[in-house]
C-alpha positions as CSV (number, residue, x, y, z in Angstrom):
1,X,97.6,89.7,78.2
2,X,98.1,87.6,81.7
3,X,95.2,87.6,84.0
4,X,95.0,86.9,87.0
5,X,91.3,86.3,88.6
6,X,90.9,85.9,92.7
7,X,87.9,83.8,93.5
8,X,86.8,82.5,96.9
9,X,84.4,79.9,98.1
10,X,82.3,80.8,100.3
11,X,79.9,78.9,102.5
12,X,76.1,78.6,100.4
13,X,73.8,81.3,101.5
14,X,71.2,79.1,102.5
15,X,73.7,76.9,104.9
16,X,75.9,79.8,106.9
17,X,76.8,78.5,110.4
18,X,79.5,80.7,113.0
19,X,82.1,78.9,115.1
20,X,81.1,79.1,118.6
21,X,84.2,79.0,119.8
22,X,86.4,81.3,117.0
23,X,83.3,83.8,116.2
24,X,84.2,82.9,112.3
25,X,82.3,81.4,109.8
26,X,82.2,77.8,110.4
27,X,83.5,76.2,107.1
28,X,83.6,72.7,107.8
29,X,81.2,70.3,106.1
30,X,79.5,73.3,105.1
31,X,78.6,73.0,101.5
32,X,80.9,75.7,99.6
33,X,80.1,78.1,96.2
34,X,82.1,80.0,94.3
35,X,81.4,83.3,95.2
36,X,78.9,84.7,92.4
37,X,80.7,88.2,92.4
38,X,84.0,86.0,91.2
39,X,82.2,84.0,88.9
40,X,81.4,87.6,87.2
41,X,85.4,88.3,86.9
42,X,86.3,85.0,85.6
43,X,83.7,85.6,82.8
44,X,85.0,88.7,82.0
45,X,88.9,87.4,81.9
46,X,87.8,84.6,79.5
47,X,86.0,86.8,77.3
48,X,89.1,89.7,77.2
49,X,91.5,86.2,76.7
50,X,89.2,84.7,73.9
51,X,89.5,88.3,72.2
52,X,93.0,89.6,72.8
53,X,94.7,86.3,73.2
54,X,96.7,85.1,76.9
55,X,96.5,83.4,79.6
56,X,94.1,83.5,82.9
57,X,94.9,82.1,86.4
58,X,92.9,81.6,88.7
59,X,94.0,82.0,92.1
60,X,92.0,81.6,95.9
61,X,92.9,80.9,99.1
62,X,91.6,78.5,101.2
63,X,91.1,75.2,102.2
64,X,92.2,72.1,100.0
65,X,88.1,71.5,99.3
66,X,88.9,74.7,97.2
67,X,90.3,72.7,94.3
68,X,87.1,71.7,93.3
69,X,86.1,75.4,92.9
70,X,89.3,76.0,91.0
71,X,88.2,72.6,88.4
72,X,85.1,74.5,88.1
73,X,87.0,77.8,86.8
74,X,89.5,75.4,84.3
75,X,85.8,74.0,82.9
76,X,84.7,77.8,82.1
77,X,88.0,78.5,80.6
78,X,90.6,79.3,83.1
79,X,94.5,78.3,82.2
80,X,95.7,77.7,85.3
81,X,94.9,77.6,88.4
82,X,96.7,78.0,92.7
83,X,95.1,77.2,95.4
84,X,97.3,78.8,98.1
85,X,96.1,76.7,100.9
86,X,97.8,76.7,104.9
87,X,95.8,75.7,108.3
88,X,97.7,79.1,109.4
89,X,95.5,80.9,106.7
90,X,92.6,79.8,108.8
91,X,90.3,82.7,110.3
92,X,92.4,85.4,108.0
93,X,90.7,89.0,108.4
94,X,90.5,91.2,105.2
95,X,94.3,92.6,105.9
96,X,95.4,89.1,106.5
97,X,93.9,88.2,103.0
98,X,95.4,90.7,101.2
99,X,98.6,90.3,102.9
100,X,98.5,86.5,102.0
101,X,97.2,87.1,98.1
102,X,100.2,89.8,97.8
103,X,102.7,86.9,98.6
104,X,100.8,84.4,95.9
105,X,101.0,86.5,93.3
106,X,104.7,87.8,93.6
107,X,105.2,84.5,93.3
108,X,103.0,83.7,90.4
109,X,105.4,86.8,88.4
110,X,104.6,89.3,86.2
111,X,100.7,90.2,85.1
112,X,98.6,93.0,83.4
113,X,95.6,92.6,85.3
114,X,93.9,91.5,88.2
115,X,90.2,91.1,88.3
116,X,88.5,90.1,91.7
117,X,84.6,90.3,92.4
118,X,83.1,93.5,93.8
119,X,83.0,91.8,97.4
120,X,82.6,88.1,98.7
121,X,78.9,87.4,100.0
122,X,79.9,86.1,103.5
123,X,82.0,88.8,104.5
124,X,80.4,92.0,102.0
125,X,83.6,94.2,102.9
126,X,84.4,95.1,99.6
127,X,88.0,95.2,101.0
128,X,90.5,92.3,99.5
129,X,90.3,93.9,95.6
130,X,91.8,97.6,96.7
131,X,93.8,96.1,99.4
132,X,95.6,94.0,97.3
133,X,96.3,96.9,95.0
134,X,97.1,99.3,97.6
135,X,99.8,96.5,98.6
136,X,101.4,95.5,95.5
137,X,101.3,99.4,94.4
138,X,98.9,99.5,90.8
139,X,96.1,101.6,90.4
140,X,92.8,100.2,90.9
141,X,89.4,100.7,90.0
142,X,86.3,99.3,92.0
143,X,82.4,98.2,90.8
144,X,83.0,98.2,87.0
145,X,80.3,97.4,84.9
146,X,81.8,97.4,81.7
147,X,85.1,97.2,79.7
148,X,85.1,99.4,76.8
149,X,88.3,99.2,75.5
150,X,91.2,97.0,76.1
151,X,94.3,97.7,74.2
152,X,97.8,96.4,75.3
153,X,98.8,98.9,77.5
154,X,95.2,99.3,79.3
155,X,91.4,99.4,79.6
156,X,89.0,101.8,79.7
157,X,85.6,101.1,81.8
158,X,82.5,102.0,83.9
159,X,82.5,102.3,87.1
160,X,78.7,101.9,88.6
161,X,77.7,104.6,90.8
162,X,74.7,105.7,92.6
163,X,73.7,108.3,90.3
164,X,74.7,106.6,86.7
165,X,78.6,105.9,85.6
166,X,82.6,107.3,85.1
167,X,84.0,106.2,82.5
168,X,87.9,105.2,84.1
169,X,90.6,104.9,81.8
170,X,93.8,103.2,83.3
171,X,97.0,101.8,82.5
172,X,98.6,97.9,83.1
173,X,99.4,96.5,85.7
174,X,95.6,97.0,86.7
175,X,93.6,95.6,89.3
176,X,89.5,96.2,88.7
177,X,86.7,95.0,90.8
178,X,83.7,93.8,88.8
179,X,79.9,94.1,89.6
180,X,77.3,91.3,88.4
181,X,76.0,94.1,85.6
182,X,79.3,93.3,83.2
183,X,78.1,89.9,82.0
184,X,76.5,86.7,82.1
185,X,78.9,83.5,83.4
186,X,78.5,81.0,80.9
187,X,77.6,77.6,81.9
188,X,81.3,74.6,81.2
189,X,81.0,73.1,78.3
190,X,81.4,69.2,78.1
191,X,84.8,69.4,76.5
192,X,85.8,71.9,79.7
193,X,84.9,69.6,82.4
194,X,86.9,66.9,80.5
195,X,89.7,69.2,80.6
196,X,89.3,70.7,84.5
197,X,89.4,66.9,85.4
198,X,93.0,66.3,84.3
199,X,93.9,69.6,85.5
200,X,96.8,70.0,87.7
201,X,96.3,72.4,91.1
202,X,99.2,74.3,91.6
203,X,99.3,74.4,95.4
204,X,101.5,77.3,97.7
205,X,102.1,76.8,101.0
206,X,102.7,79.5,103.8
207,X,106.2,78.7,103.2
208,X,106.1,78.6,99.2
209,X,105.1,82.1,99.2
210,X,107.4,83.6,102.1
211,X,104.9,84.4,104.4
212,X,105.9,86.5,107.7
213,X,103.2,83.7,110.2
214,X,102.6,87.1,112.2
215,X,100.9,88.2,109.4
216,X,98.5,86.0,108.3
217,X,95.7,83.8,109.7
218,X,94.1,85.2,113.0
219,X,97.8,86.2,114.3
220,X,98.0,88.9,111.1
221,X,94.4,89.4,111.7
222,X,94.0,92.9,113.7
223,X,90.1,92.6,112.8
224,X,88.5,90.6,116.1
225,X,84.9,89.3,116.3
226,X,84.5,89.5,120.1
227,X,81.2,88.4,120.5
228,X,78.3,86.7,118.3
229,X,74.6,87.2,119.0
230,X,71.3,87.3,117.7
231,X,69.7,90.4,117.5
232,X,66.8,91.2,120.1
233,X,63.1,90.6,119.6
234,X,61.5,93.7,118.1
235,X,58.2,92.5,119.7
236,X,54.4,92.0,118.9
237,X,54.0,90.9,115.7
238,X,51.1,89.9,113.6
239,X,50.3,88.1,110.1
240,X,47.3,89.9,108.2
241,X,45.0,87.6,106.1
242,X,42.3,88.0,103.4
243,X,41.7,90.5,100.7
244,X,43.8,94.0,100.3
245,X,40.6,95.7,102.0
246,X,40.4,92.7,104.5
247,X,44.1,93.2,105.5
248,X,43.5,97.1,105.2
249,X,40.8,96.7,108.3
250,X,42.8,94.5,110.4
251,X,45.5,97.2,110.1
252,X,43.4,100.0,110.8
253,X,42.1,98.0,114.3
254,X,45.5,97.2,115.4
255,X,46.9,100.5,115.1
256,X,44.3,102.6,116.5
257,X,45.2,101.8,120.3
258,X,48.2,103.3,119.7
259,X,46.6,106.5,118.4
């Protein structure tokens, strides 16, 4: 079985900064994560690799400070690992991602499975995993929480919903978006890190993958941020203090003007 996991970094949530200028997320010396949703789908193609046997690749797209990311993903049991990396990538919409990921992995060749994180947390779109199935053409399933059964030509799984689960059944070549439920990423291992630090980055251009440069970066980008602003003061505000009953009284007074 060949997987293929897409992982991002994304900026740290406690350090997210816009670009005045672009109205996109400011990514420069901005300390970078892998995004926690991925971390969940590298898990889970490790652990269908360590029981049915293959390979995994990890694959983002982004900046060359990615390749750290992509050691971290060899060290928790990754095979190989592209980093598909262009300055006219830079300020890529979700359609421009997709379209740019589609290329990548037509180059990479043949797969059974794709497995990308539910969403990435600096965007939450939810849109790269199905548009990247809707382009290369395979079924895809979104917000599993389980793999049931993998066999060679398939898997069945849960797919979270608001009101309990479906169980999915579907046929390779696959792509499924994974929730946080499905496991628990395990931490590298000494002998991982070893191995993630000899590691060599496969690295593809915009040219490498045949990449129409209409189509990707903020030229391929039909999504525009035309303005950036913080949202208006929703006025008087007040801190209460004390015991429940204390805090209960101070509510009471303040409210009853407006009786």
């Amino acid at each position: 079985m060949k997987i293929i996991v897409c992982i991002k970094q994304v900026p740290d949530a406690k350090d997210v900064r816009l670009d005045p200028v672009t109205n996109t997320l400011a990514r420069e010396g901005v300390q970078s994560i892998m995004n926690p949703y991925d971390q969940h789908a590298l898990e889970e193609a490790v652990r269908l690799k360590e029981v049915h046997g293959g390979e995994v690749v990890a694959v983002t797209m982004g900046p060359p400070q990615a390749e750290e990311m992509l050691r971290l993903a060899i060290s928790c049991g990754a095979d190989t690992v592209v980093l598909v990396s262009d300055r006219a990538f830079a300020g890529a919409d979700t359609w421009a991602t997709s379209y740019t990921l589609e290329k990548a992995l037509k180059k990479i060749g043949d797969y059974d499975l794709i497995l990308c994180g539910k969403q990435a947390i600096d965007g939450d779109t939810a849109q790269v995993g199905p548009g990247l199935a809707t382009r290369l053409g395979i079924p895809f399933v979104t917000c599993v929480q389980k793999v049931r059964e993998a066999t060679a030509t398939g898997l069945v799984m849960e797919r979270m919903m608001d009101d309990g689960y479906d169980v999915v059944a579907a046929d390779f070549p696959l792509l499924a978006t994974v929730v946080k439920d499905i496991n628990e990423p395990r931490v590298p291992s000494l002998k991982g890190k070893m191995k993630a630090k000899k590691a060599e980055i496969i690295t593809l251009s915009a040219a490498d993958i045949g990449a129409d440069t209409t189509c990707i970066g903020l030229p391929g980008s039909p999504t525009k941020v035309v303005d950036v602003f913080p949202p208006p003061a929703r006025g008087e505000r007040a801190v209460l203090e004390g015991s429940i009953d204390e805090q209960i009284e101070q509510l009471v007074d303040k409210l009853v003007p407006y009786l």
